[in-house]
C-alpha positions as CSV (number, residue, x, y, z in Angstrom):
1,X,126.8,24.1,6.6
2,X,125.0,24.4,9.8
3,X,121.2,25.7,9.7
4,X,121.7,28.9,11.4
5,X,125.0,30.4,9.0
6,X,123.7,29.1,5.6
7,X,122.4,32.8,5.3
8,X,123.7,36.5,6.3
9,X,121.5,37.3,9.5
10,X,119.3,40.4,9.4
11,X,118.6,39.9,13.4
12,X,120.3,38.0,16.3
13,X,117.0,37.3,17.6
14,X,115.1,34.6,15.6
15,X,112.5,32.9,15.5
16,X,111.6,29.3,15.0
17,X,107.8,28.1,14.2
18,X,107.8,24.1,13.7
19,X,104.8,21.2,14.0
20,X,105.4,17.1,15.0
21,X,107.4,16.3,17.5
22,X,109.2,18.6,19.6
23,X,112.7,16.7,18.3
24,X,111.8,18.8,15.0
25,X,114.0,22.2,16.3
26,X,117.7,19.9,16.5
27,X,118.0,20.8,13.2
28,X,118.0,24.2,13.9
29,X,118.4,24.6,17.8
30,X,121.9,22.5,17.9
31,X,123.3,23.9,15.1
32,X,122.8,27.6,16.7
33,X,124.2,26.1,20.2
34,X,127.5,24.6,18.4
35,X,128.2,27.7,17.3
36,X,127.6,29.7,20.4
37,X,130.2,27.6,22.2
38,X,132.7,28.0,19.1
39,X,132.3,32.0,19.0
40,X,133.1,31.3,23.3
41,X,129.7,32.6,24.4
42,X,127.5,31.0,26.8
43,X,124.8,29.1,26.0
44,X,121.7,29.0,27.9
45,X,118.6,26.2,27.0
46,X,115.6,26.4,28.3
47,X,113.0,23.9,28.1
48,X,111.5,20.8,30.0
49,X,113.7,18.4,31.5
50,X,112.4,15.6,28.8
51,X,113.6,18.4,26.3
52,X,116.8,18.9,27.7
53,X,117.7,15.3,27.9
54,X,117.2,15.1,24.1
55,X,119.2,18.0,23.2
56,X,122.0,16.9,25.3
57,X,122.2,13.6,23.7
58,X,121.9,15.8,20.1
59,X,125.2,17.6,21.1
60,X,126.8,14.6,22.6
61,X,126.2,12.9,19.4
62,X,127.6,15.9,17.5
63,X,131.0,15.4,19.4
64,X,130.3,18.0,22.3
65,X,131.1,17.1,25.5
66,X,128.2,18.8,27.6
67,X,129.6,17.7,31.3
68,X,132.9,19.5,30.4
69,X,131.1,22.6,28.5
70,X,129.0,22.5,31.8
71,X,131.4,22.1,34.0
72,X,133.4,25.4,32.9
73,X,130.3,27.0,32.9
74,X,129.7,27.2,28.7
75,X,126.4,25.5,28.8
76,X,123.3,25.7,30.9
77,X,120.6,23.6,31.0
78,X,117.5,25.0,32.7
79,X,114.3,24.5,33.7
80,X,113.6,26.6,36.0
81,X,110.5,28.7,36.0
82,X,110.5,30.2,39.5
83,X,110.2,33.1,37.4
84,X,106.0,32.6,36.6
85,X,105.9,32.4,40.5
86,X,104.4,35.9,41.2
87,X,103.0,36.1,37.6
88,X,104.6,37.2,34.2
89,X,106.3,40.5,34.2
90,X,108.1,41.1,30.6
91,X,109.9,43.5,32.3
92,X,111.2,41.4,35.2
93,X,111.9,38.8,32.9
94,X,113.9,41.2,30.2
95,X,115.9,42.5,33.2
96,X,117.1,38.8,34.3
97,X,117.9,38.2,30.5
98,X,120.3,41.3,30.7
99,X,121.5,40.5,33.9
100,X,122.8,37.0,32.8
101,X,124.2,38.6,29.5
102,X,126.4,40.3,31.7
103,X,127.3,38.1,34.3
104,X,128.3,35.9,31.0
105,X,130.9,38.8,30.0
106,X,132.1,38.9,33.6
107,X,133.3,35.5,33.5
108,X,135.4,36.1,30.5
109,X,132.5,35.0,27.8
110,X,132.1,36.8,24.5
111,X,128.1,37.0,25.2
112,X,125.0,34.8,25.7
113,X,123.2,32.3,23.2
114,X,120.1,31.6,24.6
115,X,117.2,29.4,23.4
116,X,114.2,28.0,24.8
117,X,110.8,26.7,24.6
118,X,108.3,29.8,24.3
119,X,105.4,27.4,26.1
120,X,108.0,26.3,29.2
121,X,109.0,30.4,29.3
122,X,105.9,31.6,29.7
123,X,103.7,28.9,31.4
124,X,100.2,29.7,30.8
125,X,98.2,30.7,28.1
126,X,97.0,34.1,29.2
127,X,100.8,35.4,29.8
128,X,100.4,35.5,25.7
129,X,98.4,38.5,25.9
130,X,102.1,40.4,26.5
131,X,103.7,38.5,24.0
132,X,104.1,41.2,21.8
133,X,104.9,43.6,24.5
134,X,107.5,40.9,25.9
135,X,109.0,40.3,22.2
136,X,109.6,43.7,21.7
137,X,111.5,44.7,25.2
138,X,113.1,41.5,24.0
139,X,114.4,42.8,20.5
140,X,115.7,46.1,22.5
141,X,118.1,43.4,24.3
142,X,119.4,42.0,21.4
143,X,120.4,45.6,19.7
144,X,121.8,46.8,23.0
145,X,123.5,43.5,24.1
146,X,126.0,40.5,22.8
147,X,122.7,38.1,22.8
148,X,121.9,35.9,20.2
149,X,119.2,33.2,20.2
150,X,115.9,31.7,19.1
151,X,112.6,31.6,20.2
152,X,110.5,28.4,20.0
153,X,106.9,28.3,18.9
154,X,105.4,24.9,18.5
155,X,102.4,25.0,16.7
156,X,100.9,22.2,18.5
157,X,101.4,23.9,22.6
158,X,101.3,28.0,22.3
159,X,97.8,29.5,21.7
160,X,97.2,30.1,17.8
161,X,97.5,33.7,17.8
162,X,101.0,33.9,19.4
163,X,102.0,32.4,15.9
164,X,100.5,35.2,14.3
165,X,102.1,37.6,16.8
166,X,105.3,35.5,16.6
167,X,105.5,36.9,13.1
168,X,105.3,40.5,13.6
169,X,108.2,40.5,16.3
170,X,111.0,38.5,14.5
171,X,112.8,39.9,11.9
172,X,113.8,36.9,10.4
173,X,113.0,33.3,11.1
174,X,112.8,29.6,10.5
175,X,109.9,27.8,9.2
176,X,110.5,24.0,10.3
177,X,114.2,24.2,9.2
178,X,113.8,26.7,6.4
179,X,115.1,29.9,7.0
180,X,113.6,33.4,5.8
181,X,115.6,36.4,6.6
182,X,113.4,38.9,5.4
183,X,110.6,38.6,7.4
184,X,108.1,40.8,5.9
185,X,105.3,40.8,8.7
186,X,107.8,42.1,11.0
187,X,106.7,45.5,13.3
188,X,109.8,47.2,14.5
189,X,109.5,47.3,18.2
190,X,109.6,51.0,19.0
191,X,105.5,50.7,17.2
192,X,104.9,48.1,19.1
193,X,105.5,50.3,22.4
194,X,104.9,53.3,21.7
195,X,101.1,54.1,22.5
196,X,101.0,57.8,21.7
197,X,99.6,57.7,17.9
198,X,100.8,54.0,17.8
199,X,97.6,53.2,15.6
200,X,98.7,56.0,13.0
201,X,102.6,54.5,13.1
202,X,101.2,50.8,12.7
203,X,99.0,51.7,9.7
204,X,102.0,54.1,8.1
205,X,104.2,50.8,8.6
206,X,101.9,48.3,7.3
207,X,101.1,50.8,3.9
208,X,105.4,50.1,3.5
209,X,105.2,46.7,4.0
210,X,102.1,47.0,1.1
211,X,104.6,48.9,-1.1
212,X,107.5,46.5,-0.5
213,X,105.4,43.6,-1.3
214,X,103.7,45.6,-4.5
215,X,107.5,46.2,-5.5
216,X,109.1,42.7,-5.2
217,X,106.2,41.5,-6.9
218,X,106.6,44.1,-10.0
219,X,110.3,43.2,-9.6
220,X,109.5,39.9,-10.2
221,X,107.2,40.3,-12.9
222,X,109.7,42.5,-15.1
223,X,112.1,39.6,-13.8
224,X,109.7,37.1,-15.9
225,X,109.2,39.6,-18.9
226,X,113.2,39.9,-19.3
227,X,113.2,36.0,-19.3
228,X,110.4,35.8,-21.8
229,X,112.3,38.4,-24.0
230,X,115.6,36.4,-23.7
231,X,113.6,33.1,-24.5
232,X,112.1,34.9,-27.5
233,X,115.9,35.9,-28.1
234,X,117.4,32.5,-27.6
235,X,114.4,30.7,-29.8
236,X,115.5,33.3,-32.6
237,X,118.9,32.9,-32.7
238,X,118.4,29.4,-32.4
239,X,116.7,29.9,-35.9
240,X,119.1,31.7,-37.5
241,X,121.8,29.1,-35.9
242,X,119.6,26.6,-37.5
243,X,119.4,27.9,-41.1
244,X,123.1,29.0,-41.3
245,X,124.1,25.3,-40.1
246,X,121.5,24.4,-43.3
247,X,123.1,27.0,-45.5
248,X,126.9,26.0,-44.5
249,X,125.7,22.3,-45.3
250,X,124.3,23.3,-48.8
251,X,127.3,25.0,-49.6
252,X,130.0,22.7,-48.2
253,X,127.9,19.9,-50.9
254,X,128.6,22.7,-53.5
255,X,132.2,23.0,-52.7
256,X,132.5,19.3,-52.4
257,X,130.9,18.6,-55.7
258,X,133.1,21.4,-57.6
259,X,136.1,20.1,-55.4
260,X,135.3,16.5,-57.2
261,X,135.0,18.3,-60.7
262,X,138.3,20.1,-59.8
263,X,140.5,16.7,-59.3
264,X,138.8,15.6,-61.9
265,X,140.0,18.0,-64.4
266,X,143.4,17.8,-62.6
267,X,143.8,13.9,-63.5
268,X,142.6,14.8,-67.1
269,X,145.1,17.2,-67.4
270,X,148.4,14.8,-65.9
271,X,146.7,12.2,-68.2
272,X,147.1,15.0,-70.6
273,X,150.7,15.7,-69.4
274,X,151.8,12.2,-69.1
275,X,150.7,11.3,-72.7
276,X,150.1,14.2,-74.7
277,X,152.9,16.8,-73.7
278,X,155.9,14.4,-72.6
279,X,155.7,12.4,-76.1
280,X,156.6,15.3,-78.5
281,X,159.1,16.6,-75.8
282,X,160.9,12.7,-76.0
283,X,160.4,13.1,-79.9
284,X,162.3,16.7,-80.4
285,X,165.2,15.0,-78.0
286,X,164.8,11.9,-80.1
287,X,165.1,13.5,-83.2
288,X,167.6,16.5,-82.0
289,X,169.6,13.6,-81.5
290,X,169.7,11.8,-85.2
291,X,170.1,15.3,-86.3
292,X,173.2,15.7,-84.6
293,X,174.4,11.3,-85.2
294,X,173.7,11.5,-88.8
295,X,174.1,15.0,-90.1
296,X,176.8,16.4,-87.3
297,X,179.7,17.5,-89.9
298,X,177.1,19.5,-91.9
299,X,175.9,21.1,-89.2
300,X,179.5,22.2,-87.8
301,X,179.3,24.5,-85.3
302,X,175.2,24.2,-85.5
303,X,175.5,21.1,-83.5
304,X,176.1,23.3,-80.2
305,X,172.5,24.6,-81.0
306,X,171.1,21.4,-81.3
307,X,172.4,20.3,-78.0
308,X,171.1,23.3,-76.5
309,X,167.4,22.3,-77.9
310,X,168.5,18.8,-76.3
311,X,169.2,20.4,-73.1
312,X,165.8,21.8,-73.3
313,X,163.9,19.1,-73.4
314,X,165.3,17.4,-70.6
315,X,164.8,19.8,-68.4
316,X,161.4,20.0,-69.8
317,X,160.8,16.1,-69.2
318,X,162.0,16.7,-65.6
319,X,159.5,19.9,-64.9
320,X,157.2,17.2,-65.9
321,X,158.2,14.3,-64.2
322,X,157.8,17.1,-61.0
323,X,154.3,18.4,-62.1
324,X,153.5,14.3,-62.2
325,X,155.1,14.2,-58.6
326,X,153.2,16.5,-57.3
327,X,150.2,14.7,-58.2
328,X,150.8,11.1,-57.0
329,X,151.6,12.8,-54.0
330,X,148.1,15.1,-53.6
331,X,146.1,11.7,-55.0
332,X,147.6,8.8,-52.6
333,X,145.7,7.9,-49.3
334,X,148.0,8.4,-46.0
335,X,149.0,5.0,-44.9
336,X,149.7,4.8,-40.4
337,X,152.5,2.4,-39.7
338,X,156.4,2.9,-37.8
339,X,158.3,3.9,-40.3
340,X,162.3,4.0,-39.4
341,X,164.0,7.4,-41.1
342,X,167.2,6.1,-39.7
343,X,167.4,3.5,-41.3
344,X,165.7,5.1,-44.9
345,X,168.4,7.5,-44.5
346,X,171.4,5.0,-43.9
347,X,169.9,3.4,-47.3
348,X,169.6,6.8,-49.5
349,X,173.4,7.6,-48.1
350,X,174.6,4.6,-49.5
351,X,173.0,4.8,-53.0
352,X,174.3,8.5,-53.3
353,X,177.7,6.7,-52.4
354,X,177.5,4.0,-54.9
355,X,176.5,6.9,-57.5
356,X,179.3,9.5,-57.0
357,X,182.6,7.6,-55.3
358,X,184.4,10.4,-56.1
359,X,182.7,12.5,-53.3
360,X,183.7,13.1,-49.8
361,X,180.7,13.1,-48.1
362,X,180.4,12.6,-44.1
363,X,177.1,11.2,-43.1
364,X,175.5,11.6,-39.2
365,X,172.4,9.6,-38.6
366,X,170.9,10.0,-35.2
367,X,169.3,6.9,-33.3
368,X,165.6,6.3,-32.7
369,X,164.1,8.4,-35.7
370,X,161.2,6.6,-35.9
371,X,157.8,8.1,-36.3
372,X,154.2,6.8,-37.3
373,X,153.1,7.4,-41.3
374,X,153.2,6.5,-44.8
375,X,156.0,4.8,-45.4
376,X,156.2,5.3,-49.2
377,X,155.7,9.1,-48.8
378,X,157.7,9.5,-46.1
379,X,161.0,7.7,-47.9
380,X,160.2,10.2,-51.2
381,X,160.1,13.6,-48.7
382,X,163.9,12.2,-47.0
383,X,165.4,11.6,-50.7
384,X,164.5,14.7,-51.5
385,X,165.7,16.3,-48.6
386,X,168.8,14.5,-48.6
387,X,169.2,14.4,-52.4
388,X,168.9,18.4,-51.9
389,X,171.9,18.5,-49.5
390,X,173.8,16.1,-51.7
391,X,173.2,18.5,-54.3
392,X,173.9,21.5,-52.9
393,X,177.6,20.5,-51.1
394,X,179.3,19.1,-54.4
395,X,181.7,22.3,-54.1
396,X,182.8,21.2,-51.1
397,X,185.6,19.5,-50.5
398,X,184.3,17.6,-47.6
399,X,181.0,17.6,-47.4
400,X,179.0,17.0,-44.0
401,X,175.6,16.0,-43.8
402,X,173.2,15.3,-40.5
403,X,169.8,13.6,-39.9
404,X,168.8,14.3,-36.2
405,X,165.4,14.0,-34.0
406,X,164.4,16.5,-31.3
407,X,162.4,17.2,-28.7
408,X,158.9,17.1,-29.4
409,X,156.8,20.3,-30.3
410,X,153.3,19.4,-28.0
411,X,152.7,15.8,-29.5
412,X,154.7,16.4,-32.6
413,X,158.3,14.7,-33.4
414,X,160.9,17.0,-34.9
415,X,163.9,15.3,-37.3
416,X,165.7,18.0,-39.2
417,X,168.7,17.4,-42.2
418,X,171.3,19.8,-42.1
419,X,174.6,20.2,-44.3
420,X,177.3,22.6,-45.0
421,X,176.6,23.7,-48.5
422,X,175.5,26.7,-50.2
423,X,173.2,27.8,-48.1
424,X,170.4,30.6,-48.5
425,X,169.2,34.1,-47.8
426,X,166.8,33.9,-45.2
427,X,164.6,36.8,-47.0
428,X,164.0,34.4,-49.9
429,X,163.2,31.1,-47.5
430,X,159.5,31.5,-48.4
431,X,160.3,30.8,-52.3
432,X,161.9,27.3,-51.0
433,X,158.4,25.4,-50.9
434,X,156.7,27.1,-53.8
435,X,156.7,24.6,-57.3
436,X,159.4,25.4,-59.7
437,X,160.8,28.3,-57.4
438,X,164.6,28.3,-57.4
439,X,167.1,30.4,-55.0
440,X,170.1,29.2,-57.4
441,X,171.1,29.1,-61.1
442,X,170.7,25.9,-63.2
443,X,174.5,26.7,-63.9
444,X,175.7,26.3,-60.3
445,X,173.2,23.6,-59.2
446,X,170.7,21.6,-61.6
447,X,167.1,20.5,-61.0
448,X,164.1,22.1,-61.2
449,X,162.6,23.0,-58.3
450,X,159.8,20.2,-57.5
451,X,162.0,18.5,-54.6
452,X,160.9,20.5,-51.6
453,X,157.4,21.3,-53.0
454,X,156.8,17.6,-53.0
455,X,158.3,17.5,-49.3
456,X,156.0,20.1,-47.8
457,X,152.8,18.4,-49.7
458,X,153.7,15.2,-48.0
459,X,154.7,16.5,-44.7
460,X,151.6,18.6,-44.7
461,X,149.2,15.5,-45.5
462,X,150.6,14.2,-42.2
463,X,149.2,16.8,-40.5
464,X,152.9,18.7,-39.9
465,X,154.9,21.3,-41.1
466,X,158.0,21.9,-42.3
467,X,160.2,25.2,-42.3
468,X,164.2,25.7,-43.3
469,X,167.2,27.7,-42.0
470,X,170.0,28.7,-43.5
471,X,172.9,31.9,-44.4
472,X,174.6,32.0,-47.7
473,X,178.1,29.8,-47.9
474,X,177.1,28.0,-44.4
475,X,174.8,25.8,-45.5
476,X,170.8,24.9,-44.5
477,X,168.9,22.9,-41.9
478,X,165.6,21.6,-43.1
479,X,162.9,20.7,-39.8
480,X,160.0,18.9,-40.3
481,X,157.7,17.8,-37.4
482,X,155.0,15.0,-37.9
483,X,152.3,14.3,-35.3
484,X,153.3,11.0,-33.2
485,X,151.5,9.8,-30.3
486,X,154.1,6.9,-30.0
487,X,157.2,8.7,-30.2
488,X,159.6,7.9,-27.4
């Protein structure tokens, strides 16, 4: 961004102050000439020949072609000073400024950008004296008129106080290549010129300038007090952030530790389950079933009760078998390895055959359903899914059954298993998942309701989900998605 537009201007008439060597105003002086020529004013630069050779060579280097801007007229290089010849006027010299501004717009320019070396303007120390007085016929120009430009003080040629009078006639201005466009210093021209009370004005203006200065500094002192208060803030919530991440720590130890206590009374209790509770179940079976082998013509018409009790316990031994299930699958760690469905399905198909050969059963099994995870787990949540539809199309007379893939859900895979069997209310599909729940009667379909239980706990510890379709007497898709960054 060049120099001279890094800011919005306050004035068109700057000012630039700078020590060293006089190539210390490129930085700012080419910049402000580049854009003169761009906004198709002409540029006027006025300074000593040695000058002018080095900021020609600045704007060559900068990709303008000064013999061609020159040529047309754009830019003017000058170092003439036939104008010190009879002595400095600020008048005479503020009329020749205006005079070229509008000999500029004659020739079809939007305006002047001038620049020049304050020491080559005015020559001699003692024209200084009407600095002020020339500065401020100056500024009039540059309200009145499309001029724009800078004014050059080096420290090290103008007399020491035109620095300080510098100050009070610019409105904004560069120190070395630092801009300030709030000049504060700054006496409006119409003081400056006006002698009639102009002591009275000067002091009314300078007790304004007081005030501005006394309010940007309160400004900036409430400024600080607001950031203390909002460190203060910061520190305190940083405290309470502190001692909630220390209470949330103690308590997630509590909840861990009661969470151990918790599986730990859950293992007791399918150790009780597995020993305890199944072995006089097996024993009233066992027994129901002497009962009946040894004692079956006294009992006569008794023995339908006993195979009712018989009944009972089996379905008791398999709502245990499912509560077991359950927890194998809650207790055993997630394995990661490719794990074909496909072909897990192809083999469950074929037991099922081998099981019923009675049953007319068409099987679809899509290609590619492979899919990162446990491969154990993943074989028991596709026999029950498929065991389910199995199930749940023995009344039809041709039975159709599906495993699929689909597109992937974000970086999930989707497989689904659909048949054409009883199907289900879709008001009840919330039941499906829960242990033991049941949407059909032991009469038209057996089991106990484990089978999909076990199938969400072992999707879900995959880190998917699973969710079901269906309508009554049309049968029931099944999805499942599994997170897969490998799927293809």
């Amino acid at each position: 961004m060049n120099a001279n537009t890094e800011h919005v201007d306050v004035s068109r008439h700057k000012c630039l102050i700078y020590d060293g060597d006089p190539s210390e105003q490129l930085p700012v002086i080419v910049p402000l000439l580049m854009d003169g020529l761009r906004e198709r004013r002409r540029c006027l630069y006025l300074g000593s020949p040695d000058m002018i050779s080095v900021v020609e060579s600045a704007l060559d280097a900068r990709g303008i072609d000064t013999a061609r801007e020159a040529e047309r007229g754009a830019l003017i290089f000058s170092s003439d000073r036939s104008h010190l010849r009879d002595g400095f006027d600020p008048h005479a010299m503020v009329d020749m400024l205006a005079t070229l501004i509008d000999d500029a717009v004659d020739n079809g320019f939007e305006g002047l950008c001038a620049t020049g070396d304050m020491m080559w303007e005015l020559g001699e120390e003692k024209n200084f004296e009407r600095l002020l007085e020339y500065e401020a016929l100056l500024e009039q120009v540059f309200r009145h008129k499309p001029l724009s430009g800078i004014c050059q003080y080096h420290r090290s040629t103008v007399p020491g106080s035109a620095i300080q009078d510098a100050l009070l006639v610019h409105r904004s201005l560069y120190l070395g290549s630092v801009f300030n466009r709030d000049n504060l210093f700054y006496v409006p021209p119409e003081l400056l010129l006006d002698n009639r009370e102009a002591r009275d004005k000067q002091g009314a203006w300078m007790c304004q300038q007081i005030i501005r200065i006394l309010n940007a500094e309160r400004k900036r002192d409430e400024a600080l007090a607001a950031l203390q208060v909002s460190e203060a803030q910061q520190r305190q919530l940083a405290e309470e952030l502190a001692q909630v991440n220390r209470n949330l720590e103690r308590r997630v130890r509590e909840r861990t530790a009661e969470l151990q206590n918790v599986n730990k009374e859950l293992e007791a209790f399918s150790y009780s389950v597995s020993h305890d509770l199944r072995a006089p179940v097996r024993h009233i079976d066992g027994f129901s079933q002497i009962l009946l082998e040894q004692f079956g013509e006294v009992l006569g018409e008794g023995t339908a009760y006993v195979d009712r009790i018989r009944g009972s316990a089996r379905v008791m031994d398999e709502l245990i078998e499912g509560m077991l299930a359950l927890s194998r699958v809650s207790k055993k760690e997630v394995g990661r390895e490719m794990v074909d469905l496909g072909a897990i399905a192809e083999t469950i198909a074929n037991t099922l055959r081998a099981n019923e050969p009675h049953r007319r059963v068409r099987f679809t099994i899509g290609k590619n359903l492979r899919v990162t995870g446990d491969p154990i787990l993943l074989r028991a949540a596709m026999e029950n899914l498929i065991g389910n539809a199995w199930k749940f199309t023995s009344k039809r007379e041709t039975a159709l059954i599906a495993v699929a893939k689909h597109s992937a859900v974000g970086d999930a895979v989707v497989f689904s298993v659909t048949d054409n069997g009883a199907g289900f209310d879709m008001q009840h599909a919330k039941k499906l998942f829960g242990a033991f729940q049941r949407l059909h009667s032991q009469q038209d379909f057996q089991g106990v309701g484990v089978g999909l239980a076990t199938v969400q706990r072992i999707i879900t510890r995959h880190g998917g989900r699973i969710w079901a379709e269906g309508r009554p007497g049309e049968g029931a898709t099944f999805f499942f998605s599994i997170p897969d960054d490998t799927s293809s």
